[in-house]
Structure formats: structure tokens, C-alpha cells
RODO-2510 file (C-alpha; in nm, 4 decimals, decimal comma):
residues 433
     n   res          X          Y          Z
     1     x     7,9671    11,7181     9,1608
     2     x     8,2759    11,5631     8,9650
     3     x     8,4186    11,2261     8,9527
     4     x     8,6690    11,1714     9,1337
     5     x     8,8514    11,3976     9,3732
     6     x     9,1447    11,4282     9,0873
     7     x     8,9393    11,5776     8,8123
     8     x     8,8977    11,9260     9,0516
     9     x     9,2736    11,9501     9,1573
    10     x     9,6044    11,8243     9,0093
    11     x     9,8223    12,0715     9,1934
    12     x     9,8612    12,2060     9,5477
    13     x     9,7317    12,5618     9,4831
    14     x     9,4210    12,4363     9,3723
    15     x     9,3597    12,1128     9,6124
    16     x     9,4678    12,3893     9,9126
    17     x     9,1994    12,6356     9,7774
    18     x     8,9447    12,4213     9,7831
    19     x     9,0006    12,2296    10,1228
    20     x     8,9838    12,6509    10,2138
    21     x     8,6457    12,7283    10,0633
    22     x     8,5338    12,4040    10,2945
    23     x     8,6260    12,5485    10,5589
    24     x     8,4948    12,9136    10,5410
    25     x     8,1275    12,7462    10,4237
    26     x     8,1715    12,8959    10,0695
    27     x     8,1655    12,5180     9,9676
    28     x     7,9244    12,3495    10,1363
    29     x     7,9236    11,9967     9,9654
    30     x     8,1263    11,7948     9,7557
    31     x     7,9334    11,4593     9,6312
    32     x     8,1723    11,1788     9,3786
    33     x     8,0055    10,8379     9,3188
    34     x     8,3280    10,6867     9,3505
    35     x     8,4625    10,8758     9,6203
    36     x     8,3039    10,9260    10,0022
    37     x     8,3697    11,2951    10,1858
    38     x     8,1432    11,4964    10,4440
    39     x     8,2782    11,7927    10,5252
    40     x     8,4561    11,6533    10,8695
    41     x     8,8004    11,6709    10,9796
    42     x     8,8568    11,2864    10,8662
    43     x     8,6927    11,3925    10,5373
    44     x     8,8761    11,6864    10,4497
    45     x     9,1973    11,5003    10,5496
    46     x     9,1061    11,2074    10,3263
    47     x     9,0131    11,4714    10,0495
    48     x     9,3839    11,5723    10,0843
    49     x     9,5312    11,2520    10,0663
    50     x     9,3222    11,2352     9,7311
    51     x     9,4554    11,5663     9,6161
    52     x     9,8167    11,4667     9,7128
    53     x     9,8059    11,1401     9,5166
    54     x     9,6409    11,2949     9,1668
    55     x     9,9800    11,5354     9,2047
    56     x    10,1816    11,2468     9,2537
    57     x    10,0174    11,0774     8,9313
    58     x    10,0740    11,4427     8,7585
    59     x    10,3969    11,4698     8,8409
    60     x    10,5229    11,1131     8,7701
    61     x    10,3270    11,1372     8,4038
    62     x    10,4619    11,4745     8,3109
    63     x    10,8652    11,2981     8,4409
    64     x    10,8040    10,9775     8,1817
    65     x    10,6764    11,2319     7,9022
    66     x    11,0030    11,4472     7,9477
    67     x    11,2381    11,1451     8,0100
    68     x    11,0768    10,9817     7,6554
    69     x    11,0993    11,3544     7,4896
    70     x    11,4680    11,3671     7,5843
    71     x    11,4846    11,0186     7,4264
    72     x    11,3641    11,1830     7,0821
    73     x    11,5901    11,4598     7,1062
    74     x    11,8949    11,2471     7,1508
    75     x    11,8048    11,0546     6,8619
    76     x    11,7848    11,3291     6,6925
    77     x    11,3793    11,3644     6,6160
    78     x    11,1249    11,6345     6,6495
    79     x    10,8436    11,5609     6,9575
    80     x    10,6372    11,8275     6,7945
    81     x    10,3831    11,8263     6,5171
    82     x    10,5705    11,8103     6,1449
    83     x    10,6430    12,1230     5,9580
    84     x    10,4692    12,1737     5,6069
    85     x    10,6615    11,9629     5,3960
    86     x    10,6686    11,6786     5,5871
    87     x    10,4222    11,4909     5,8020
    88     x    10,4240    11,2788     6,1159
    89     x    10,4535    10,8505     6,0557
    90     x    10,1965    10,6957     6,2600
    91     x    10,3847    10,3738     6,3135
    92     x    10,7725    10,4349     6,3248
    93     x    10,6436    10,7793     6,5146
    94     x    10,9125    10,9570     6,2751
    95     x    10,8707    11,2678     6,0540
    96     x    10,9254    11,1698     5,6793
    97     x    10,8842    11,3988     5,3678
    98     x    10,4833    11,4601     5,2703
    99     x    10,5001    11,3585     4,8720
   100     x    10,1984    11,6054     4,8190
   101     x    10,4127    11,8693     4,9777
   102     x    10,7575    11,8406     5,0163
   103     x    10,8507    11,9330     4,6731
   104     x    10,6068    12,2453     4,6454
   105     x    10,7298    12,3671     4,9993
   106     x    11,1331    12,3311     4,8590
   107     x    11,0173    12,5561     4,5298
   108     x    10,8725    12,7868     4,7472
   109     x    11,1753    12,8157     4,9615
   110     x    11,4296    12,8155     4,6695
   111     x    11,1914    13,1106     4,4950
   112     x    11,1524    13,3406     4,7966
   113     x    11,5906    13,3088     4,8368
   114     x    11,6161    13,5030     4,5265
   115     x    11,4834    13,7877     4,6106
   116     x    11,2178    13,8202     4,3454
   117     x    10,9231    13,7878     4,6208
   118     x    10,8305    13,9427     4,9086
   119     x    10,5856    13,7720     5,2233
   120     x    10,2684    13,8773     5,0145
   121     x    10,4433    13,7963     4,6797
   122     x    10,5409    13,4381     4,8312
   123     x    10,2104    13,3618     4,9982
   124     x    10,0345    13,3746     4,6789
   125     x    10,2954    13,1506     4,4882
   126     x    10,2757    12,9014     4,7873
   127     x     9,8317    12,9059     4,7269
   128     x     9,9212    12,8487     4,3325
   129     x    10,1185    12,5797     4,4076
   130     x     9,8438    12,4207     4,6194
   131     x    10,0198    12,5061     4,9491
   132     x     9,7213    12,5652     5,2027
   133     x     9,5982    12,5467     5,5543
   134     x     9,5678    12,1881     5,6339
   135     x     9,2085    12,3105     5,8758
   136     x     9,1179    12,6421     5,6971
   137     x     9,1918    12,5359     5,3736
   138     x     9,2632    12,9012     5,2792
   139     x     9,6140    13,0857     5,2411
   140     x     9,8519    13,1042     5,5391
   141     x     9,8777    13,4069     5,7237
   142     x    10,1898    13,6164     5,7120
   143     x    10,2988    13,5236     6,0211
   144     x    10,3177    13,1396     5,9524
   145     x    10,4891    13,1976     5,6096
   146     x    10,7606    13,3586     5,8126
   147     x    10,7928    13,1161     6,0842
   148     x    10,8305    12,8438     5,7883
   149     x    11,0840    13,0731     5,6143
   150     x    11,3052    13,0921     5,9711
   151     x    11,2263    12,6975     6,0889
   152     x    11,6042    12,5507     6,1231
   153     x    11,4198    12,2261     6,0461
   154     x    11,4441    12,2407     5,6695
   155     x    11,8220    12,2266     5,6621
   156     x    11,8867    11,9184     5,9064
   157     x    11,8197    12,0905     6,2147
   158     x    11,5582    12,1489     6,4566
   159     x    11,4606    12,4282     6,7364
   160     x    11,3004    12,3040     7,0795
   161     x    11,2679    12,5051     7,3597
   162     x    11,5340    12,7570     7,2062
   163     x    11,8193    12,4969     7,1397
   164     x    11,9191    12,3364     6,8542
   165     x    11,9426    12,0044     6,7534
   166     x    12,0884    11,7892     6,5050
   167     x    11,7834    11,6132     6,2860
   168     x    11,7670    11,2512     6,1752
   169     x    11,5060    11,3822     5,9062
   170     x    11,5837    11,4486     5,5551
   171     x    11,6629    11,7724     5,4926
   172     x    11,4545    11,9482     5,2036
   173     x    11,7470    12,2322     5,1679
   174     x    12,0801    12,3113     5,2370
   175     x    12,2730    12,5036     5,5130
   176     x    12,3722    12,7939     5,2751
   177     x    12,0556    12,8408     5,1014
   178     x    11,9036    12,9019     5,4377
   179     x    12,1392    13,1221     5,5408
   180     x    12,0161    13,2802     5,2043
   181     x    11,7028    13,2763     5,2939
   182     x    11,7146    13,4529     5,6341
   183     x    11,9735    13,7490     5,4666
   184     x    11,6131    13,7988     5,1758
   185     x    11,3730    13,7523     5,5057
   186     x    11,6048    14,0370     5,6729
   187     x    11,5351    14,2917     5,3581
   188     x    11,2149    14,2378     5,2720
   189     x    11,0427    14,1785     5,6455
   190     x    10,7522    14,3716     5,5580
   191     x    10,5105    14,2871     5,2728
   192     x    10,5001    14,5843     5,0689
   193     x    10,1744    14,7946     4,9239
   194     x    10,1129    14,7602     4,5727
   195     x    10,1840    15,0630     4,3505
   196     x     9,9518    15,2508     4,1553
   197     x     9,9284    15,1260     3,7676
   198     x    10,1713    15,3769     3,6551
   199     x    10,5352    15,3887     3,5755
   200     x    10,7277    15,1950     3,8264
   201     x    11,0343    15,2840     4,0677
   202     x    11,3074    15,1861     3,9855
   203     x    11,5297    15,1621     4,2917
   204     x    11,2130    15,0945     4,5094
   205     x    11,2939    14,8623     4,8324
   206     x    11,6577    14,8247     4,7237
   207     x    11,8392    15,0421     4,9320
   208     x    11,7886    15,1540     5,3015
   209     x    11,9327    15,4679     5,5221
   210     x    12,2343    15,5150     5,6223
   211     x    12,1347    15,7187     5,9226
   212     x    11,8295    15,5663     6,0416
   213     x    11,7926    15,2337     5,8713
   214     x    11,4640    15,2845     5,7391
   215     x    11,3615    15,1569     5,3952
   216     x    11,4197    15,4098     5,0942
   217     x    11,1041    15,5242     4,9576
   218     x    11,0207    15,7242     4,6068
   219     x    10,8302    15,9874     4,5042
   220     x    10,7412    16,1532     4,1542
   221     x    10,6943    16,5255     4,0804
   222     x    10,5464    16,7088     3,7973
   223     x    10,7114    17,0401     3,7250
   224     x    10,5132    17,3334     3,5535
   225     x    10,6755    17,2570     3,2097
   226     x    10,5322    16,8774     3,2345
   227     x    10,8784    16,7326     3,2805
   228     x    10,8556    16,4503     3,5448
   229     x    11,1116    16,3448     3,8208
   230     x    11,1767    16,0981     4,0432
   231     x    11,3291    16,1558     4,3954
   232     x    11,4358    15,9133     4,6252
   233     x    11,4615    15,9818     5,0088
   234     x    11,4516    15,8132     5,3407
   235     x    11,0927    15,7186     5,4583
   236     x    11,1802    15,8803     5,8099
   237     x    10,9327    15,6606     6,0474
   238     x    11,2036    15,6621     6,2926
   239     x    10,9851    15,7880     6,6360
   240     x    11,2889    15,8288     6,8535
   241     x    11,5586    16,0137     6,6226
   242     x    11,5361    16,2659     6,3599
   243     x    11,6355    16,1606     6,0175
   244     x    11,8153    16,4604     5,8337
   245     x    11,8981    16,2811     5,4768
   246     x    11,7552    16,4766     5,1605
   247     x    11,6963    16,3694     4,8650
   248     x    11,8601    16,2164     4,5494
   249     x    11,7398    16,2315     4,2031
   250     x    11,7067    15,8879     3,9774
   251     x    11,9272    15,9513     3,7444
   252     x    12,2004    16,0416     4,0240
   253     x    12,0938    15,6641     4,1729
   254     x    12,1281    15,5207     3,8433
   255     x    12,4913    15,6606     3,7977
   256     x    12,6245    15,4968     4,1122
   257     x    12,4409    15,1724     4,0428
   258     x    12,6297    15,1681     3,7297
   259     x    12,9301    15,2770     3,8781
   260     x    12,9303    14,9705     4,1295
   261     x    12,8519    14,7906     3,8663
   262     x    13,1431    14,8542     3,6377
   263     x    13,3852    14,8247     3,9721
   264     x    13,2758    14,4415     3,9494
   265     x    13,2781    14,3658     3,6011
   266     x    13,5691    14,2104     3,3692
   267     x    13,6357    14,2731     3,0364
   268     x    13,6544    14,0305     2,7372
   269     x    13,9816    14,0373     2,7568
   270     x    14,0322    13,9242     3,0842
   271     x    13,7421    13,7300     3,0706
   272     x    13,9313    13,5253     2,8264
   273     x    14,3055    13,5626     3,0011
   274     x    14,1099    13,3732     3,3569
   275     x    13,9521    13,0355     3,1125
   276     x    14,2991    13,0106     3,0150
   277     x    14,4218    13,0177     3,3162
   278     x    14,2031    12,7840     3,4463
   279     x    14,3032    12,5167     3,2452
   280     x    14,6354    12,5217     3,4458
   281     x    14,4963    12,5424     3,7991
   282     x    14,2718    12,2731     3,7338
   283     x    14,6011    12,0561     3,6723
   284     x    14,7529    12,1758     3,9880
   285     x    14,4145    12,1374     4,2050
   286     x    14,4666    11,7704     4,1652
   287     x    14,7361    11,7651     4,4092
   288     x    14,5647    11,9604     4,6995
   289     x    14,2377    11,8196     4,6857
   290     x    14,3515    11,5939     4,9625
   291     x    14,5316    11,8843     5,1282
   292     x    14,1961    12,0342     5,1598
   293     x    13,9793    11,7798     5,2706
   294     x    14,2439    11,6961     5,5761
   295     x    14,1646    12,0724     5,7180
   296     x    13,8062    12,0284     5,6917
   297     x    13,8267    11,7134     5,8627
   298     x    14,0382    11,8811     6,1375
   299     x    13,8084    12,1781     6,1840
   300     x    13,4812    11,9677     6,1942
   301     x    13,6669    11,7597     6,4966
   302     x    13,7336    12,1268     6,6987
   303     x    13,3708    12,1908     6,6534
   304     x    13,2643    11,8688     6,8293
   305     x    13,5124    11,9168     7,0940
   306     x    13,4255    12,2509     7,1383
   307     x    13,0624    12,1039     7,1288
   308     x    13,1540    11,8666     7,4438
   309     x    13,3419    12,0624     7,6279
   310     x    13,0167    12,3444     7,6110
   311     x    12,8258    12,0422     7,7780
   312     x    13,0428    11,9579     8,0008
   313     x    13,0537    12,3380     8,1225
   314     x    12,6696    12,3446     8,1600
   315     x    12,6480    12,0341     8,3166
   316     x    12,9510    12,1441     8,5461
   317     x    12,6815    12,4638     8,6230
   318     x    12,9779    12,6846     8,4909
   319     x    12,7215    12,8421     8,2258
   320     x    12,3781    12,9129     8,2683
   321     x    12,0930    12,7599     8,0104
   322     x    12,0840    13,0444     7,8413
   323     x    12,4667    13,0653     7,7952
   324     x    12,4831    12,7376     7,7092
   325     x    12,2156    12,7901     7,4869
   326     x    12,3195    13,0584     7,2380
   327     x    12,6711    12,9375     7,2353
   328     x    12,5400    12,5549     7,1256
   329     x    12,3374    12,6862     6,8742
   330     x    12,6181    12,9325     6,6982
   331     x    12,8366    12,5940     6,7141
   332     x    12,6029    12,3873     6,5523
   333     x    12,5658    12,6085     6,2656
   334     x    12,8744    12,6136     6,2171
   335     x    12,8925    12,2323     6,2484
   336     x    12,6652    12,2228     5,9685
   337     x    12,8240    12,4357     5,7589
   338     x    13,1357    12,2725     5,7494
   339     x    12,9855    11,9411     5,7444
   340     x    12,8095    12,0807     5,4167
   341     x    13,1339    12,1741     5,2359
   342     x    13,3263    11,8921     5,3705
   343     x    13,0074    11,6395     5,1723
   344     x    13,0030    11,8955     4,8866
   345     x    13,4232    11,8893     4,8230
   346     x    13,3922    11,4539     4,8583
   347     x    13,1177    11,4207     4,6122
   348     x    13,2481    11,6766     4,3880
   349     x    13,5985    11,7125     4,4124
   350     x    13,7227    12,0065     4,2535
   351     x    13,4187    12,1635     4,2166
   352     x    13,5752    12,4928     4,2805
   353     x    13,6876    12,5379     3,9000
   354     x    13,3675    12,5007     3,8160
   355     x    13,2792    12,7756     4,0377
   356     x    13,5334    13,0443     3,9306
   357     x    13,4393    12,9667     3,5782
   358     x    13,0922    13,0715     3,6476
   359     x    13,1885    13,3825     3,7946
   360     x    13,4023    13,4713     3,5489
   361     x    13,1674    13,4764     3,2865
   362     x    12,8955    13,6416     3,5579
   363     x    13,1855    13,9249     3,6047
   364     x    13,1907    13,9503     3,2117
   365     x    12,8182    13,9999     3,1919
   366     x    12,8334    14,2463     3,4315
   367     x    13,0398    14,4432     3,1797
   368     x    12,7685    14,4200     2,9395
   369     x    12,5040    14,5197     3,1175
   370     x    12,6788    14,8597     3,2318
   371     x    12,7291    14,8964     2,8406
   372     x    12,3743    14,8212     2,7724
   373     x    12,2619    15,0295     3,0451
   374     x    12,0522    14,7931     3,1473
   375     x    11,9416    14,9007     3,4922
   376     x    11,6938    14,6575     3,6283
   377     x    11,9322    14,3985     3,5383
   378     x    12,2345    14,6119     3,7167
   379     x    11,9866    14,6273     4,0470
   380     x    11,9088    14,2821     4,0471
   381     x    12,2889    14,1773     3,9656
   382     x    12,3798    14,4257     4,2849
   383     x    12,0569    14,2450     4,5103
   384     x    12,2063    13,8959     4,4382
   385     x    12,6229    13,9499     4,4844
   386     x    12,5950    14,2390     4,7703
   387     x    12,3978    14,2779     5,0987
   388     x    12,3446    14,6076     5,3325
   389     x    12,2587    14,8458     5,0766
   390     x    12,2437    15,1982     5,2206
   391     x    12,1948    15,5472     5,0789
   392     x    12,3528    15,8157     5,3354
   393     x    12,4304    16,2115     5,1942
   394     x    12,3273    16,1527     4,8711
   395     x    12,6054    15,8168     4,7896
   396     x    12,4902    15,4782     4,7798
   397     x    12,7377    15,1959     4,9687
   398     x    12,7130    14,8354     4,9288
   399     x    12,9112    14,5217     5,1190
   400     x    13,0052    14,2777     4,8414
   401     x    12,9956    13,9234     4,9199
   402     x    13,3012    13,7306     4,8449
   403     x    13,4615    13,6693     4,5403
   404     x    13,2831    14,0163     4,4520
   405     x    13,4615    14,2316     4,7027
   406     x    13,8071    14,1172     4,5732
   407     x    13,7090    14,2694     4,2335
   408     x    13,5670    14,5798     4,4208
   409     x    13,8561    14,6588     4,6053
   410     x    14,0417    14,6364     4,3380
   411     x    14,2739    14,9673     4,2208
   412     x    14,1386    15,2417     3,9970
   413     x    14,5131    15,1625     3,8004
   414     x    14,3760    14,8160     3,7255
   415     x    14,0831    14,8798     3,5420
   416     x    14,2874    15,0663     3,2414
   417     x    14,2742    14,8808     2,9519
   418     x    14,6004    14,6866     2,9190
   419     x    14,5710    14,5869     2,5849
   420     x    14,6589    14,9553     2,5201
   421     x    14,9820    14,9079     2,6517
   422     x    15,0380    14,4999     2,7057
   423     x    15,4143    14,6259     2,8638
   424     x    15,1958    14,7427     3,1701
   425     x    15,3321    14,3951     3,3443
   426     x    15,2575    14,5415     3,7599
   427     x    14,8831    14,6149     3,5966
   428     x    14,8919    14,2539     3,5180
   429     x    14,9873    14,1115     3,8643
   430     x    14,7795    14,2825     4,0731
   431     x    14,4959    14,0717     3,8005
   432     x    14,6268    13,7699     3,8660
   433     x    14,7031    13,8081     4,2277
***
């Protein structure tokens, strides 16, 4: 018994199995009070007709929802349910900011990019903040924190059906603190088990293997004589290759975090040698600040050409959608990010100075926290200005991020004190250079 002839079937598979179990008696009747059928050849054709046309209505609703879905996207709006942070406008049908929300959900993202939290960590700093399932009421899972933490949508942008689109929405952060966001999400994908109330690790989750690329782990021993130790070694989980790193005592680890340290740092004197100098370059910026914004310009009009031409390849059926795909969404990114620079250099000019000055005086205490020894503060420093941190035959690497890496690469010849000797002129230039 059913209604009408469409509510049983709404495709051919399923109006064609049941016209079948008609005819082999499995079905012997069919009874609608707004629809006639006996089990004849005139009925069973008629039930087919009926079948055909509640495709046909199927098939023409599902072609106006896409062609009105493709309407949103090229307007640049989000036919899906809001992300937390913002919620979905009833009567413009638009996704606007959530003021309950939106400026918990932007702490919560700006906390978890400094590397302070892991998923567990986060999750619990997103329920103090009042940040809760809007049907459970109870924390999010895991799984949802990191799906919020990797959502494009926060930054401008929005994923549907693995492409990317540019958003008409305002964007809660920007392009480069996401970016920041996915390079924490990358080192700390796993929540991590609590440690036992005694003296922490040091170096604990900072580093991984070199070989295997498994997290470093640490473990304490107690010789006979009561003297303890700390050794850190890979955690070896690696099911398909064997894992032959040793181990490396703490203090060993703290050496060569000081070491890197120290190969980043400037000294007071130089320290003071760059502010001077800045006061000159920010006299000569003046005159290339238009220089500057020109290139951007330039290079954000090859994107969108590069951008059409992509379409006009995947329309031409030169790529495939999943071609076309990946390479539009790299492009966009990179749309964005020089869209970002190109609004950050117009609304603050020369911005840059600013900039260098700060990382001067981060260089500087750098310096003074190898002298102080303080080595939580040199791990952290290392966790914020380097990525890819790996421990391989008992020496620890690390990839500086830029400006850092110009200091790092620096000469061992450079890093004598010059105000020994202030005729050491070549020691001088390579500085300034």
C-alpha cells in the first residue's frame, strides 16, 4: 500500500524491480487511493509510465538544485550548513559571523597556531570558552576540532566537492595564520597522553626521526648510585621498516638546542649597529614603496590569467576534474596570499621596518636566553622560528624559516666578536650584507 506510484520508485533500478516481482507473483498486489493498477499488461504498462514520470520529476528537481548551487558558488557563497563561527541568515540566505561565536572560535584558532596546545589541549580551551555542540551540548570530538582547524573557510575561502572557492563571507583569519595553523596541526596530529606527576621532559614532542619520522619519545633511568637520567630515542612504531637510531642523553639535546640557538642570536652590539641602520633604510623605503606595490599588482594579474586559462583547459577537456582540480586550488592559495600582502603593504605602507625591528630585538633575546640557559624558552623560541625538527645519529637538524635561516647560514668567522678588533671591516660586510 503507498500513495502514489512515485513514493516506491524514483529511479529505473527500482521501478524495473518491482514491475519484475509482478511478474514472477512475488508481488501480488499493489493498491494507491489515488492511483488505479491490476496486475494486467495495461496496468503494469501504466505503472511504468508512473515510474518514468516520478524520474523525470527527480531528475528535473535534482538539475534546478545544481543549476541554483552553481549560482551560489559563482557568487561566491557556501550551499552548505555554516561552520562554527558563523551561522546561516534566514532571509538574505547568506552566512554572516555568529556574535556568540565568532570571536571565541578566532581565539581558539589564534591559540592552537602557537603551538602551546595540542587537539586535547585545544578541545578543552574551546569548552571553557563556551564552544560546544550546538545538539549534544557537550565537547566536540577530536575529529570535528580538526576538520574546523583544516576548513579553508575561515580565511576567505571555501571547499565544495574538493575545489576551492573564493568566499563573499568575512573572513575570521588570515591566509598566513592558516597556513600557521596547518604547519602546528602537521606536528602535533595526535593528542598526546598525559604524563605522570613527576618531573617533566624536556624535549618531549619537539623533535621527530630522522630515519623513520616517528615522534621522539623519553625515558628516565635510575642508576644503582640514585643518579637519574634522561634518554631520548625514536618511538620506533614504524610496522614496515626497522628503525636503527639509539639513544641521546638530555644534556647532549640541550647542548645542540643551545647551539642552534646561539647560531640565530645577535649580540648587543649588533643589535644596536641594525636600529641605526634602520633609521636610514626607512628614508630610502620611501622611494620604492611604489616600486613594490607595481610587482604585486603584476603578479596577482598572472595568477588570474593563469586562473582562466586553467578553465579554459578543463572546459576545452584538455585536463581532467581532478587535474583541474588540484591545480585551481594551489592557484588560489596563492591568489590569496598575494592578495593578502598586496592589502597588508596599501594599508600599511612600509610596514616592513617595523618588522625587521622586531626581529632584531627577537635575535637579541635569543642571545640572552642561551646566556641564561634558559631551555624551555630556547625550545619554544626553536618551535616558533623553525619547522621539521629531526633527531638522526645522535644530532638534531632544524629548517629555519626566513629571516632566521639567513642568520643560520651565516659563517662561523662572523660570529667573532668584532668589537675586539673593529679593523675586521670583511667581518662587517658579510653583517650587513
Amino acid at each position: 500500500m503507498a500513495w502514489n506510484p512515485d513514493r516506491l520508485a524514483r529511479n529505473s533500478v527500482d521501478g524495473g524491480r518491482i514491475i519484475y516481482l509482478v511478474d514472477t507473483g512475488k508481488i501480488q498486489s499493489l493498491k494507491f487511493p489515488t492511483f488505479w493498477f491490476e496486475p494486467t499488461p495495461q496496468g503494469k504498462f501504466m505503472l511504468s509510465v508512473a515510474f518514468g514520470q516520478a524520474k523525470y520529476y527527480t531528475d528535473n528537481l535534482r538539475e534546478n538544485i545544481w543549476r541554483g548551487i552553481r549560482q551560489k558558488l559563482r557568487r561566491g557563497e557556501l550551499p552548505a550548513r555554516a561552520p562554527l563561527g558563523y551561522f546561516n541568515e534566514p532571509r538574505l540566505r547568506t552566512i554572516e559571523p555568529d556574535p556568540k561565536t565568532f570571536r571565541k572560535t578566532k581565539k581558539a584558532l589564534e591559540a592552537f597556531a602557537t603551538g602551546n596546545y595540542t587537539l586535547t589541549q585545544i578541545c578543552d580551551k574551546m569548552f571553557s570558552l563556551g564552544l560546544i555542540g550546538a545538539r549534544s551540548r557537550k565537547k566536540f570530538a577530536l575529529s570535528s576540532i580538526e576538520h574546523t582547524l583544516k576548513n579553508p573557510f575561515y580565511y576567505g575561502h571555501f571547499l565544495y566537492r574538493g575545489e576551492l572557492h573564493e568566499g563573499t563571507h568575512k573572513p575570521m583569519i588570515s591566509k598566513k595564520l592558516f597556513d600557521r595553523i596547518q604547519q602546528t596541526l602537521k606536528d602535533k596530529c595526535k593528542p598526546r597522553k598525559k604524563q605522570p606527576d613527576k618531573k617533566p621532559f624536556l624535549f618531549l614532542n619537539f623533535a621527530q626521526c630522522g630515519e623513520c619520522g616517528y615522534s621522539i619519545t623519553a625515558e628516565r633511568h635510575i642508576k644503582k648510585s640514585g643518579r637519574e637520567f634522561v634518554y631520548y630515542r625514536c618511538t620506533k612504531r614504524s610496522k614496515t621498516k626497522k628503525c636503527n637510531q639509539g639513544f641521546l642523553r638530555d644534556n647532549a639535546f640541550a647542548d645542540q638546542v643551545k647551539d642552534y640557538i646561539q647560531k640565530v642570536s645577535l649580540s648587543d652590539k649588533w643589535r644596536d649597529r641594525y636600529l641605526k641602520k634602520l633609521e636610514t633604510w626607512e628614508k630610502d623605503s620611501r622611494h620604492s614603496s611604489d616600486l613594490i606595490a607595481q610587482k604585486l599588482k603584476a603578479e596577482l594579474s598572472r595568477v588570474k590569467t593563469r586562473i582562466d586559462r586553467l578553465t579554459d583547459a578543463y572546459l576545452d577537456q584538455t585536463l581532467n576534474l581532478k587535474e583541474f582540480q588540484e591545480k585551481k586550488n594551489s592557484l588560489m592559495g596563492q591568489k590569496k596570499d598575494i592578495e593578502e600582502k598586496l592589502s597588508d603593504f596599501e594599508r600599511k605602507g612600509n610596514h616592513w621596518l617595523e618588522l625587521t625591528r622586531n626581529w632584531i630585538l627577537e635575535a637579541n633575546s635569543a642571545e640572552n636566553l642561551a646566556l641564561q640557559e634558559d631551555y624551555r624558552g630556547m625550545k619554544e623560541f626553536l618551535q616558533k622560528i623553525g619547522s621539521n625538527r629531526r633527531l638522526a645519529a645522535g644530532t638534531l637538524s632544524v629548517d629555519f624559516k626566513k629571516p632566521w635561516d639567513y642568520l643560520y647560514k651565516l659563517h662561523s668567522s662572523v660570529r667573532v666578536p668584532t668589537y675586539r678588533n673593529e679593523a675586521v671591516t670583511a667581518i662587517n660586510q658579510k653583517w650587513w650584507s
